[in-house]
PyMOL Python script that loads the backbone (N, CA, C, O; Angstrom):
from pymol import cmd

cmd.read_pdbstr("""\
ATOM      1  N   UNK A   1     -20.689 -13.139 -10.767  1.00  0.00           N
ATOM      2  CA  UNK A   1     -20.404 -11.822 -10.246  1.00  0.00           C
ATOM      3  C   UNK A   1     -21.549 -10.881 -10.642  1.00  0.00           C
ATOM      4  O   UNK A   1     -22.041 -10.988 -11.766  1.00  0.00           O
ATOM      5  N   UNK A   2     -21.919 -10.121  -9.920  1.00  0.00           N
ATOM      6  CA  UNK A   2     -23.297  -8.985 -10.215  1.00  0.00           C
ATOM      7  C   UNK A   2     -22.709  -7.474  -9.709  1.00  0.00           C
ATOM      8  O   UNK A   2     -21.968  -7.340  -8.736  1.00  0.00           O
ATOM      9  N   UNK A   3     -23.098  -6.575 -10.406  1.00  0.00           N
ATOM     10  CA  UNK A   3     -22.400  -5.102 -10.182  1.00  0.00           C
ATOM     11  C   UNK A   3     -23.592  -4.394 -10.005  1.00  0.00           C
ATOM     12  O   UNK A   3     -24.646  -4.593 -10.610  1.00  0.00           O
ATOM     13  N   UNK A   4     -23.307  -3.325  -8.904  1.00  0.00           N
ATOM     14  CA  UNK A   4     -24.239  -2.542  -9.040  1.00  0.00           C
ATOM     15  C   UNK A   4     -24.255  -1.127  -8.946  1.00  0.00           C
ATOM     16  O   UNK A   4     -23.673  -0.555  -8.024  1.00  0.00           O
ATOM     17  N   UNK A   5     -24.863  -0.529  -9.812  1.00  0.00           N
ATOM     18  CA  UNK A   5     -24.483   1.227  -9.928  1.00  0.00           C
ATOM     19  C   UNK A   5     -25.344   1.773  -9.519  1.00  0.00           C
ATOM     20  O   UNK A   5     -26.469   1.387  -9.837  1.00  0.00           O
ATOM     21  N   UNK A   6     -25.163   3.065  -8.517  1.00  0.00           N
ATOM     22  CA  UNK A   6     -25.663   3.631  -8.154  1.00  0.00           C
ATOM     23  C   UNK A   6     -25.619   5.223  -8.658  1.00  0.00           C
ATOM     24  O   UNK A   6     -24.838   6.121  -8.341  1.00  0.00           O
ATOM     25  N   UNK A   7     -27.176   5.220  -9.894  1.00  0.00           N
ATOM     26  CA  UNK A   7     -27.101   6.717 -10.621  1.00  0.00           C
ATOM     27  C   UNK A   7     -26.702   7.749 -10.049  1.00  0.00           C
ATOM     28  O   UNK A   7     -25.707   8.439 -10.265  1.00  0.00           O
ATOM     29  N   UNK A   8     -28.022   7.899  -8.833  1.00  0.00           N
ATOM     30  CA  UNK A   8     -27.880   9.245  -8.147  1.00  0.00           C
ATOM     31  C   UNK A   8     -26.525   9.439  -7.394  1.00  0.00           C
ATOM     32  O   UNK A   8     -26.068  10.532  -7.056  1.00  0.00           O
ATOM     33  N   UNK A   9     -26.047   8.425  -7.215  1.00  0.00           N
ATOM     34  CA  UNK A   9     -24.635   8.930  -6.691  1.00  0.00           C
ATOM     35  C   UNK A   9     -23.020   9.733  -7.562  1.00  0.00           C
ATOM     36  O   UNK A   9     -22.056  10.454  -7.308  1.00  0.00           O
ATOM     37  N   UNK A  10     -23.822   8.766  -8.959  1.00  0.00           N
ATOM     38  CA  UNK A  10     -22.987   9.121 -10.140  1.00  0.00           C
ATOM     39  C   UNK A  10     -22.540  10.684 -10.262  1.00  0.00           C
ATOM     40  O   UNK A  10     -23.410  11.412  -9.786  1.00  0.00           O
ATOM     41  N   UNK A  11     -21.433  11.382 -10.763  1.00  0.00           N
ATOM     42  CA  UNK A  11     -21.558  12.811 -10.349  1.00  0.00           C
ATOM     43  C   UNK A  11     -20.700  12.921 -12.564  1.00  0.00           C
ATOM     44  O   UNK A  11     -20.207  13.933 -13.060  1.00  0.00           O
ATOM     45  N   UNK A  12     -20.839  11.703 -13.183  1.00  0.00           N
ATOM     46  CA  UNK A  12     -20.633  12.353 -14.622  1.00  0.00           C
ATOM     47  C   UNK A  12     -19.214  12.054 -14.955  1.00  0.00           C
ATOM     48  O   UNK A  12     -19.114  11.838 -16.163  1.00  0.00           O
ATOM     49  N   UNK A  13     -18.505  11.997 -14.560  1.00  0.00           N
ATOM     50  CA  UNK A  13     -17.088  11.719 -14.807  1.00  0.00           C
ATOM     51  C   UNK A  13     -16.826  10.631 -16.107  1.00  0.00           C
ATOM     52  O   UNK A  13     -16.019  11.023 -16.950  1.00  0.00           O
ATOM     53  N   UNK A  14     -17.362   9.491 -16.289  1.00  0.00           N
ATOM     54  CA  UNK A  14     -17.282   8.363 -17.529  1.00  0.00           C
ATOM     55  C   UNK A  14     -16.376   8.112 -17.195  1.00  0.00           C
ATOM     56  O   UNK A  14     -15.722   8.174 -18.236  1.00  0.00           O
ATOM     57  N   UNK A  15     -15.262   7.640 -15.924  1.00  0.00           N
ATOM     58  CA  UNK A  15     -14.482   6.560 -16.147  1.00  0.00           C
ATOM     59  C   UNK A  15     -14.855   5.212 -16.148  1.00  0.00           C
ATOM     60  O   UNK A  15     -14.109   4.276 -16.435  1.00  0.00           O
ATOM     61  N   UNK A  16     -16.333   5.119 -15.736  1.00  0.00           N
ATOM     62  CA  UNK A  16     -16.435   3.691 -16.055  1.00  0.00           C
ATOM     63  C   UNK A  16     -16.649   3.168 -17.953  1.00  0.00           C
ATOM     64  O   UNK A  16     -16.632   2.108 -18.577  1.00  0.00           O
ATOM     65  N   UNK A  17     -16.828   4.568 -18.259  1.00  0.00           N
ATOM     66  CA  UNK A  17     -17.189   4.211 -19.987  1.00  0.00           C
ATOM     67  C   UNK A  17     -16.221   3.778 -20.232  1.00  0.00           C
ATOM     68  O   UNK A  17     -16.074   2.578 -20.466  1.00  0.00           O
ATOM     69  N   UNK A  18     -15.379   4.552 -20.246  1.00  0.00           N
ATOM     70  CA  UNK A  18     -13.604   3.810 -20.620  1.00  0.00           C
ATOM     71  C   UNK A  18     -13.100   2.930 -20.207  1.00  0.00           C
ATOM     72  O   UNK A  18     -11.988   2.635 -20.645  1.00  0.00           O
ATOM     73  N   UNK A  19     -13.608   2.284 -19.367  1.00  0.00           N
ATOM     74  CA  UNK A  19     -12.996   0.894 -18.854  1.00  0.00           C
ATOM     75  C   UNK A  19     -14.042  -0.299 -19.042  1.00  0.00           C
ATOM     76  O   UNK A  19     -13.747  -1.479 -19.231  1.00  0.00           O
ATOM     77  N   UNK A  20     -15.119   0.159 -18.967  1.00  0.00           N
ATOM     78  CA  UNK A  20     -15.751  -1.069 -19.733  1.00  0.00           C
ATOM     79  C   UNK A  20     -17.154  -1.053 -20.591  1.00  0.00           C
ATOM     80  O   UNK A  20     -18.085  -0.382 -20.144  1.00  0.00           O
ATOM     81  N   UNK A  21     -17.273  -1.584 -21.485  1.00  0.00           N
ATOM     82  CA  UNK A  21     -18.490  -0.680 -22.454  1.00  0.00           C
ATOM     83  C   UNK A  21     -19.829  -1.017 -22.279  1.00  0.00           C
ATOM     84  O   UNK A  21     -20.690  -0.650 -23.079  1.00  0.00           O
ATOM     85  N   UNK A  22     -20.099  -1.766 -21.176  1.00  0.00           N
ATOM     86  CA  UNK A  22     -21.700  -2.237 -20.222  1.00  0.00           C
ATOM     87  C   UNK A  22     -22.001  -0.455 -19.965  1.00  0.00           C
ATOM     88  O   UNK A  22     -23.130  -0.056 -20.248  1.00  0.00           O
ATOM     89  N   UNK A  23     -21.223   0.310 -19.565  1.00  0.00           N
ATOM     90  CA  UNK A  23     -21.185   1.504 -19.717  1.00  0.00           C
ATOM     91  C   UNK A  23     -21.359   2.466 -20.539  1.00  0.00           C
ATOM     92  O   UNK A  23     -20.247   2.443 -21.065  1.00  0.00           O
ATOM     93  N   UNK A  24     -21.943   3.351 -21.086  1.00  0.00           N
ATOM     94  CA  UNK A  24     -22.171   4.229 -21.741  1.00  0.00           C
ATOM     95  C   UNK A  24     -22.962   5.643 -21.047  1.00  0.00           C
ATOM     96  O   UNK A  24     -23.614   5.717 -20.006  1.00  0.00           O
ATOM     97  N   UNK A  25     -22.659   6.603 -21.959  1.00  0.00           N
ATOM     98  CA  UNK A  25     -22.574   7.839 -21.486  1.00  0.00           C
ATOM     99  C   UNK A  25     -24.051   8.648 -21.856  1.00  0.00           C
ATOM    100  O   UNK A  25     -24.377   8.783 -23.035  1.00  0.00           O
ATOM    101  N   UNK A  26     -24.799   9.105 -20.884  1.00  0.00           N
ATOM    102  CA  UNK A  26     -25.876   9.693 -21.090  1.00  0.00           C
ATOM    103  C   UNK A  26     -25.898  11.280 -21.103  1.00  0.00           C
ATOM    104  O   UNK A  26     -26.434  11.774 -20.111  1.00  0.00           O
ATOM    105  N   UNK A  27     -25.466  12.061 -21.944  1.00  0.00           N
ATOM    106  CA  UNK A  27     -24.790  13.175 -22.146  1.00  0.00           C
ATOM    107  C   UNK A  27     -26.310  14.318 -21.721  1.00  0.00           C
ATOM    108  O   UNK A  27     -25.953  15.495 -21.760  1.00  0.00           O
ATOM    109  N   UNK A  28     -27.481  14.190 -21.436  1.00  0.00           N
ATOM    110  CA  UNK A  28     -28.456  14.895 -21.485  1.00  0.00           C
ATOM    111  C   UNK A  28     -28.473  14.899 -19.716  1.00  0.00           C
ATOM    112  O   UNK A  28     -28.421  15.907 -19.012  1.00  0.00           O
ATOM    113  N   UNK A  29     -28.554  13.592 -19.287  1.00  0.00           N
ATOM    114  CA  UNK A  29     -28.693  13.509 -17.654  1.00  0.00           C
ATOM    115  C   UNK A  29     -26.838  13.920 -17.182  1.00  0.00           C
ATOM    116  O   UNK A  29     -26.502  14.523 -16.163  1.00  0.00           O
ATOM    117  N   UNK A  30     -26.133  13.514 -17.995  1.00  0.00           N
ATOM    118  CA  UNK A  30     -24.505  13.962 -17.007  1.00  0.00           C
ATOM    119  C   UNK A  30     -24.025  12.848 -16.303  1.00  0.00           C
ATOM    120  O   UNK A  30     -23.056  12.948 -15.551  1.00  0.00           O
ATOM    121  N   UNK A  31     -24.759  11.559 -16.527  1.00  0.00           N
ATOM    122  CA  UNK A  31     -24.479  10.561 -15.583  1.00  0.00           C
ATOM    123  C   UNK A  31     -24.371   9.327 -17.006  1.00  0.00           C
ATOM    124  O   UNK A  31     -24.895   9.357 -18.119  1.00  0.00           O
ATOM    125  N   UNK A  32     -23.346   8.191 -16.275  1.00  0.00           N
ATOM    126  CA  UNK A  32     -23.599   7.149 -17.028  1.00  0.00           C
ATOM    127  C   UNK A  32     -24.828   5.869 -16.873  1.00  0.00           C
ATOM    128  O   UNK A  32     -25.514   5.744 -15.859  1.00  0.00           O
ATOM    129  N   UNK A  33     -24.905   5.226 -17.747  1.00  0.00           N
ATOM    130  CA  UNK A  33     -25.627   4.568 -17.724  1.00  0.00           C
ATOM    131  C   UNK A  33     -25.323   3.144 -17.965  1.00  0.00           C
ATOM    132  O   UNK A  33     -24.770   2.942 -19.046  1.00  0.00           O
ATOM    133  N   UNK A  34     -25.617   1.766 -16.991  1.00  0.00           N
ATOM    134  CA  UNK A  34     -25.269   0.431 -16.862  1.00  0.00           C
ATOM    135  C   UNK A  34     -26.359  -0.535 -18.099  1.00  0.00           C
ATOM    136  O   UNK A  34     -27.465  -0.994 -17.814  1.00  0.00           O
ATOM    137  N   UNK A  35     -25.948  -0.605 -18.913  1.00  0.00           N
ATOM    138  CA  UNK A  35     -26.606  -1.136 -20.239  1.00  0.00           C
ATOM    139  C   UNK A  35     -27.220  -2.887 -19.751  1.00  0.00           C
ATOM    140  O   UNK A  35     -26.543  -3.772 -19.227  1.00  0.00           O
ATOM    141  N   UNK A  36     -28.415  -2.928 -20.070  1.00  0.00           N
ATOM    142  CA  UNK A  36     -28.632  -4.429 -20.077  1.00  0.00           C
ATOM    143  C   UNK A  36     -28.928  -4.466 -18.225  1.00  0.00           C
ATOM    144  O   UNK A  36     -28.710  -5.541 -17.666  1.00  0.00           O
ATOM    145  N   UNK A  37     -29.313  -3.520 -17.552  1.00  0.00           N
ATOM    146  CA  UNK A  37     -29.486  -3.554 -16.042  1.00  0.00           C
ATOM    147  C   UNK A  37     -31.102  -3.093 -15.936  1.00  0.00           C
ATOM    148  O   UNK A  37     -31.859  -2.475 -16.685  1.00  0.00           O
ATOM    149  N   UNK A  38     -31.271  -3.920 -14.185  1.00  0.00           N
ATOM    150  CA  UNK A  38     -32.443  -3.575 -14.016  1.00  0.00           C
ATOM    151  C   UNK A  38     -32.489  -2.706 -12.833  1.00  0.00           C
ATOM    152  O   UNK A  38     -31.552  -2.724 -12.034  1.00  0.00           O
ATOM    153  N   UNK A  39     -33.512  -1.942 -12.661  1.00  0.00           N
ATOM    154  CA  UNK A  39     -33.397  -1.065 -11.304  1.00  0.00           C
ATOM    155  C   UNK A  39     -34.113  -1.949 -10.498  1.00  0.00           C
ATOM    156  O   UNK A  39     -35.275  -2.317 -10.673  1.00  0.00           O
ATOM    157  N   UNK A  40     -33.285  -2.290  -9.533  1.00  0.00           N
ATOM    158  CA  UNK A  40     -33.411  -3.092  -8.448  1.00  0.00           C
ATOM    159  C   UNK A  40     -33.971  -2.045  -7.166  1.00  0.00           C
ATOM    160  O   UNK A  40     -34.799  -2.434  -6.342  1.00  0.00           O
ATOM    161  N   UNK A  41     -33.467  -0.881  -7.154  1.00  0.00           N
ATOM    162  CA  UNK A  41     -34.456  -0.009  -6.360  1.00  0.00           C
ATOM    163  C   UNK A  41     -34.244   1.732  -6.724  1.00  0.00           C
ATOM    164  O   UNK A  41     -33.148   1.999  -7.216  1.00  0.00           O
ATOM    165  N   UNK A  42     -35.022   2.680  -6.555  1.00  0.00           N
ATOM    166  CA  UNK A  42     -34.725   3.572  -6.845  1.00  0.00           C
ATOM    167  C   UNK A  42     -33.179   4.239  -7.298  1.00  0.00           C
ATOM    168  O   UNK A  42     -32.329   4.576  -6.474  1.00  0.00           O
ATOM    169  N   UNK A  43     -33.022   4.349  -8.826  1.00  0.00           N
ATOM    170  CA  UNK A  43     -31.531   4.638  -8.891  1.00  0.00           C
ATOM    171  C   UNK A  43     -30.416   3.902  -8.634  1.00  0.00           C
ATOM    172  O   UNK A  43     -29.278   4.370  -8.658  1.00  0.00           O
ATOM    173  N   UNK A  44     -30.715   2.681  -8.370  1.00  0.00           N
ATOM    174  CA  UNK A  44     -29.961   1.971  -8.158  1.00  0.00           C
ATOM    175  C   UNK A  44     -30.445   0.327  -9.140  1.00  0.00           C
ATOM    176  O   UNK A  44     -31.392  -0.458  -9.083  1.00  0.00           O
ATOM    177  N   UNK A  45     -29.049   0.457 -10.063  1.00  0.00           N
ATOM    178  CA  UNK A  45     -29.329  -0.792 -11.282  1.00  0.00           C
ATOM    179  C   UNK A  45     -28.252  -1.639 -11.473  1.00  0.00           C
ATOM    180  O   UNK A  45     -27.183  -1.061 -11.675  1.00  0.00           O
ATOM    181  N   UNK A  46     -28.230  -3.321 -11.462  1.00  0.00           N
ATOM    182  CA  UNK A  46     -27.947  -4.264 -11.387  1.00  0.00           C
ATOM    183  C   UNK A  46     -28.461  -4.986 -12.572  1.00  0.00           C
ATOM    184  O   UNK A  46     -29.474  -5.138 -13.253  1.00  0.00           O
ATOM    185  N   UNK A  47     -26.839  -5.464 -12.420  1.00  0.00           N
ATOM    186  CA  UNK A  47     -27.041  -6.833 -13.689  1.00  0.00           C
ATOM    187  C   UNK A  47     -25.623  -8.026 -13.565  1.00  0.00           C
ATOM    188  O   UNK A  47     -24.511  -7.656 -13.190  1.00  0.00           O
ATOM    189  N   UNK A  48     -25.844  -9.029 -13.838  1.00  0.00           N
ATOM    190  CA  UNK A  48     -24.667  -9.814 -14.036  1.00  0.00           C
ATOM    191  C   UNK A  48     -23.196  -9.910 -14.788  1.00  0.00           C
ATOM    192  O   UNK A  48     -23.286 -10.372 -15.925  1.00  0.00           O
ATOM    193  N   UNK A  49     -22.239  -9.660 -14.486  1.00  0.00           N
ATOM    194  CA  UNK A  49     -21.024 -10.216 -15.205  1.00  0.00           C
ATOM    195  C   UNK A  49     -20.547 -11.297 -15.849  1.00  0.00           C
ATOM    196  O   UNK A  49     -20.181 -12.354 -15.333  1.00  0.00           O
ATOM    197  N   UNK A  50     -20.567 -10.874 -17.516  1.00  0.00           N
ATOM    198  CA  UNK A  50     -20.437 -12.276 -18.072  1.00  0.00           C
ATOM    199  C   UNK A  50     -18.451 -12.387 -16.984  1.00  0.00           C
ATOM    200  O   UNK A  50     -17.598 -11.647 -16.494  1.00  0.00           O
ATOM    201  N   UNK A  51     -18.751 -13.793 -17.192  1.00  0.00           N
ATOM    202  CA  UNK A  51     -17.236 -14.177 -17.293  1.00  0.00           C
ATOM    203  C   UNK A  51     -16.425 -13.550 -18.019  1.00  0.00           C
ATOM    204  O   UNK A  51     -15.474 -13.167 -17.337  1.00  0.00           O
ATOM    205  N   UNK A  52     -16.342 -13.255 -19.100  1.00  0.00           N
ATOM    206  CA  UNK A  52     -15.170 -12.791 -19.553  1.00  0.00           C
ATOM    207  C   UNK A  52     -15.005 -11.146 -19.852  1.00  0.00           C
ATOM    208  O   UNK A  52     -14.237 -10.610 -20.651  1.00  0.00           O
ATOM    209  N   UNK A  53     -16.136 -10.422 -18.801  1.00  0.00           N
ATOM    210  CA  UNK A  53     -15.325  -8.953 -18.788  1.00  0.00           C
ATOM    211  C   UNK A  53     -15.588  -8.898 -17.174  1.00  0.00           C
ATOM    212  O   UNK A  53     -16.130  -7.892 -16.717  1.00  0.00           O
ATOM    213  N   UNK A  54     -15.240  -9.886 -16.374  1.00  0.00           N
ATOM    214  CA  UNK A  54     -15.130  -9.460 -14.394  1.00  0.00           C
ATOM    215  C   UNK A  54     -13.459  -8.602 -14.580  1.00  0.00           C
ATOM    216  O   UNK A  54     -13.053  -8.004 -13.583  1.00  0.00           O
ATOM    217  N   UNK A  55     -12.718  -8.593 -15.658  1.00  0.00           N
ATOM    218  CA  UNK A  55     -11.827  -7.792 -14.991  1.00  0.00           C
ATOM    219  C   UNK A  55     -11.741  -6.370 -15.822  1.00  0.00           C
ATOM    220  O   UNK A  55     -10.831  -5.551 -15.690  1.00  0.00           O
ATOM    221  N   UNK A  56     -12.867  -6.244 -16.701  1.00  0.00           N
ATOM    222  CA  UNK A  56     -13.179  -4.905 -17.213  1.00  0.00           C
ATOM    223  C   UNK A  56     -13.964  -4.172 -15.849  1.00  0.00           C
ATOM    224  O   UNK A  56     -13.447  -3.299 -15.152  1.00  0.00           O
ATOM    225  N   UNK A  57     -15.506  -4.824 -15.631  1.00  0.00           N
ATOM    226  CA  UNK A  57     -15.740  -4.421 -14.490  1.00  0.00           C
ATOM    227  C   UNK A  57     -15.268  -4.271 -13.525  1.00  0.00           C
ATOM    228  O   UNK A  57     -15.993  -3.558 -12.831  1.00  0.00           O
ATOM    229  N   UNK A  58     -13.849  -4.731 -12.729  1.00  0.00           N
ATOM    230  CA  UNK A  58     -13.318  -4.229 -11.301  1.00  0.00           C
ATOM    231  C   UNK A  58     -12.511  -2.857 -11.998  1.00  0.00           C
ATOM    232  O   UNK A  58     -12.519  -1.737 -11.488  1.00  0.00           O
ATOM    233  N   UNK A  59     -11.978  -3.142 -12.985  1.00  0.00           N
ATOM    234  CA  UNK A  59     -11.327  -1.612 -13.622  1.00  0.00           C
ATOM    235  C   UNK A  59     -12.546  -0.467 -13.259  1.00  0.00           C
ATOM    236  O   UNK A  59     -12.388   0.306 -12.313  1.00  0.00           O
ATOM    237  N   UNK A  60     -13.702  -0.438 -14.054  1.00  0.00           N
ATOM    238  CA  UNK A  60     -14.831   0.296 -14.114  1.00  0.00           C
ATOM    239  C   UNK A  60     -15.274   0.764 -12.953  1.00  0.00           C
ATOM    240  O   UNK A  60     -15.626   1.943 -12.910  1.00  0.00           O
ATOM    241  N   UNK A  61     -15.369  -0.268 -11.472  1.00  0.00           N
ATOM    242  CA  UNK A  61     -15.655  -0.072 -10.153  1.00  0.00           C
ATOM    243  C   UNK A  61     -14.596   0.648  -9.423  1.00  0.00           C
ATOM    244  O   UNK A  61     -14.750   1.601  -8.659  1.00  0.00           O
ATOM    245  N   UNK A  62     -13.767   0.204  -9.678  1.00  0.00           N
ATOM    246  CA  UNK A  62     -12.377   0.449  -8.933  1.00  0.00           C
ATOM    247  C   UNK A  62     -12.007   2.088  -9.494  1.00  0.00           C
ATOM    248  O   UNK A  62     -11.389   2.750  -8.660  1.00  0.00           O
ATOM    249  N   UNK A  63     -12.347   2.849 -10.916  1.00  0.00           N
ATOM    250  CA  UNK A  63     -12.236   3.942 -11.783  1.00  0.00           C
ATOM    251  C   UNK A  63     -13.090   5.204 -11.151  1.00  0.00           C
ATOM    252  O   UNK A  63     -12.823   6.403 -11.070  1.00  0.00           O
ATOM    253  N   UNK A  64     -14.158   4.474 -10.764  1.00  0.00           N
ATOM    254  CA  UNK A  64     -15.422   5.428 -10.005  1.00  0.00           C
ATOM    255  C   UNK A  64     -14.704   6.008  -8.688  1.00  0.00           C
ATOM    256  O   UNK A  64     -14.325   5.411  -7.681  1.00  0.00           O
ATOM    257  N   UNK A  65     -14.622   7.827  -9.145  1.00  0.00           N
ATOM    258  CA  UNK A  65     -14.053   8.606  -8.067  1.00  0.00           C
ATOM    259  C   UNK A  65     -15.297   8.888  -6.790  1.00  0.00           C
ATOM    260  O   UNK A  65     -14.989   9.185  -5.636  1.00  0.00           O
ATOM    261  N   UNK A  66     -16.534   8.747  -7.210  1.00  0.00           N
ATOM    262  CA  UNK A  66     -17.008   8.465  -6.032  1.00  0.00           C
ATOM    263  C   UNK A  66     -18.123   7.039  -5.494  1.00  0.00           C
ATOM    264  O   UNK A  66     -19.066   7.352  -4.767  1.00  0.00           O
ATOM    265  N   UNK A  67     -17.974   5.704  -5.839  1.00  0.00           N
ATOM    266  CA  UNK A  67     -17.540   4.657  -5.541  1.00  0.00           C
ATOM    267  C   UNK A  67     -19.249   4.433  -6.060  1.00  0.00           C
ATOM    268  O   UNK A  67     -19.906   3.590  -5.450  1.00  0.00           O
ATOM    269  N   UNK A  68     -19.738   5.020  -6.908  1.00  0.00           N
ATOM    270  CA  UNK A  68     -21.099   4.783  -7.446  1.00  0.00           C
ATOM    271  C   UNK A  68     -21.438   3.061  -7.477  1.00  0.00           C
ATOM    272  O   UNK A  68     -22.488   2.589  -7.043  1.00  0.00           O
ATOM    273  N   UNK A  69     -20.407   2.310  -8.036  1.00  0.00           N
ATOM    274  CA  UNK A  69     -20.796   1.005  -8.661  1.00  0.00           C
ATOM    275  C   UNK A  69     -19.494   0.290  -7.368  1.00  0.00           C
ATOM    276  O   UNK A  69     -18.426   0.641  -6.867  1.00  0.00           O
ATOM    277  N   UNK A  70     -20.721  -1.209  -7.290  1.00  0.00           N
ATOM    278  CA  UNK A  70     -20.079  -2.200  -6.478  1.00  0.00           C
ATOM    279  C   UNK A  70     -20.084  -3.647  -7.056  1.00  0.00           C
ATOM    280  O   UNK A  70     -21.026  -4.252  -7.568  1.00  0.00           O
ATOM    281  N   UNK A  71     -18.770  -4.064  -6.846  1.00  0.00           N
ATOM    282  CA  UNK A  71     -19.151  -5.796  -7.172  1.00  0.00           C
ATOM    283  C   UNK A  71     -19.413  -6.491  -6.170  1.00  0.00           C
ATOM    284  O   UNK A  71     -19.021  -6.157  -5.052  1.00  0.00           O
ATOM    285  N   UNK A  72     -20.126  -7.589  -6.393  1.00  0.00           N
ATOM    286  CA  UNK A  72     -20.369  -8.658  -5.141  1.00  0.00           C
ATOM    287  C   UNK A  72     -19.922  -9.897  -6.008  1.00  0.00           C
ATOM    288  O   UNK A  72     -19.924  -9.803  -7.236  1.00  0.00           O
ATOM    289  N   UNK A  73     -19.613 -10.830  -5.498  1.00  0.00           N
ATOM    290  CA  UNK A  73     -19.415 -12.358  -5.504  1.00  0.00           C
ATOM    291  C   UNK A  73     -21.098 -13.063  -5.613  1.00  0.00           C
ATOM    292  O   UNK A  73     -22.209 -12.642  -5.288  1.00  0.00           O
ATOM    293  N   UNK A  74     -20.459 -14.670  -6.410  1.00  0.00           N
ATOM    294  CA  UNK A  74     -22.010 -14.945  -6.682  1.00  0.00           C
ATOM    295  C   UNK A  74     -22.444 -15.249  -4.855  1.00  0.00           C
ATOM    296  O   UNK A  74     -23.506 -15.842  -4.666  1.00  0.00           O
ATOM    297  N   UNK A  75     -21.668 -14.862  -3.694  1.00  0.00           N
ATOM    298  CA  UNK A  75     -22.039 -15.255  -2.566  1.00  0.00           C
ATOM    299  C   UNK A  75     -22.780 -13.598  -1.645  1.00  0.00           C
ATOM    300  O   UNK A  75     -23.165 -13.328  -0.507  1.00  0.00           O
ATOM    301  N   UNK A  76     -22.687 -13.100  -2.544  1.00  0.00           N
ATOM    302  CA  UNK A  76     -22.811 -11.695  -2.248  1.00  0.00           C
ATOM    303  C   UNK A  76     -22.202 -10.958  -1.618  1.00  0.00           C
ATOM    304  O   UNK A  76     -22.627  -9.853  -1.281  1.00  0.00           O
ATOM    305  N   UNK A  77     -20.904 -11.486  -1.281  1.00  0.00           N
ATOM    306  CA  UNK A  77     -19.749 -10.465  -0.435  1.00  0.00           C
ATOM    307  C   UNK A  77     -19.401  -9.565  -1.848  1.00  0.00           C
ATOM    308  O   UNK A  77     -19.473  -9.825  -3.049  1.00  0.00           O
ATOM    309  N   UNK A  78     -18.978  -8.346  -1.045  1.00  0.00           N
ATOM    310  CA  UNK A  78     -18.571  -7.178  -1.637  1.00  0.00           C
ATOM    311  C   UNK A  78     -17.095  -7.414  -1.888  1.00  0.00           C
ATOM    312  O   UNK A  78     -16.371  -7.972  -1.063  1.00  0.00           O
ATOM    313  N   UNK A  79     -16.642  -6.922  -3.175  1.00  0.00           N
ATOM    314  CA  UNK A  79     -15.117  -7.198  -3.898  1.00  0.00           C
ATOM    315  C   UNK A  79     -14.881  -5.821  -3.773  1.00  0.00           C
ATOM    316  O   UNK A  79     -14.019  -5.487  -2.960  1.00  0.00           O
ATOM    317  N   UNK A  80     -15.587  -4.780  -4.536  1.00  0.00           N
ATOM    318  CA  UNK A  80     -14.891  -3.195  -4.678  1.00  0.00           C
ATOM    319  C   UNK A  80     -16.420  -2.634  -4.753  1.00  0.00           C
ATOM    320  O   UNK A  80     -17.528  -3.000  -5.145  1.00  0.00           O
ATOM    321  N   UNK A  81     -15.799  -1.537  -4.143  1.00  0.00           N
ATOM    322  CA  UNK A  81     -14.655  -0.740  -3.513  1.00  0.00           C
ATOM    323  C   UNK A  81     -14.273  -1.162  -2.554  1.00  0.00           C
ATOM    324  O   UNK A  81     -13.353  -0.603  -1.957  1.00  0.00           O
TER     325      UNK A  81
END
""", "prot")
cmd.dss("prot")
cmd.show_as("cartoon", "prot")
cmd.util.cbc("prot")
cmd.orient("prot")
């Protein structure tokens, strides 16, 4: 499974901090930040799901009031939002 967040869309809220801790809070920018990710393109950063937090991450994806972060399958279909 691979997730991907999208900063600039981020608007600050941290429900993904609270639901899963790949997450953490960048209190200077207002936005969170996807730990252990690479920017795959402008503002936009990706990284893999171990196995044993894919159901922290759909919490975390599924938490995002405006749908910043997405999961895909290792086939690359989209799970959430």
């Amino acid at each position: 499974m691979r997730i991907e967040y999208d900063r600039d869309t981020c608007i600050g809220m941290f429900q993904c901090v609270a639901e899963w801790d790949a997450f953490e809070r960048d209190e200077d920018a207002g936005k969170a930040v996807l730990a252990d990710s690479k920017e795959r393109k402008e503002g936009v950063f990706v990284r893999e799901v171990p196995e044993d937090a894919e159901l922290d991450a759909r919490f975390a994806a599924r938490a995002c009031p405006v749908d910043a972060i997405a999961l895909y399958d290792d086939d690359g279909e989209q799970l959430v939002p």
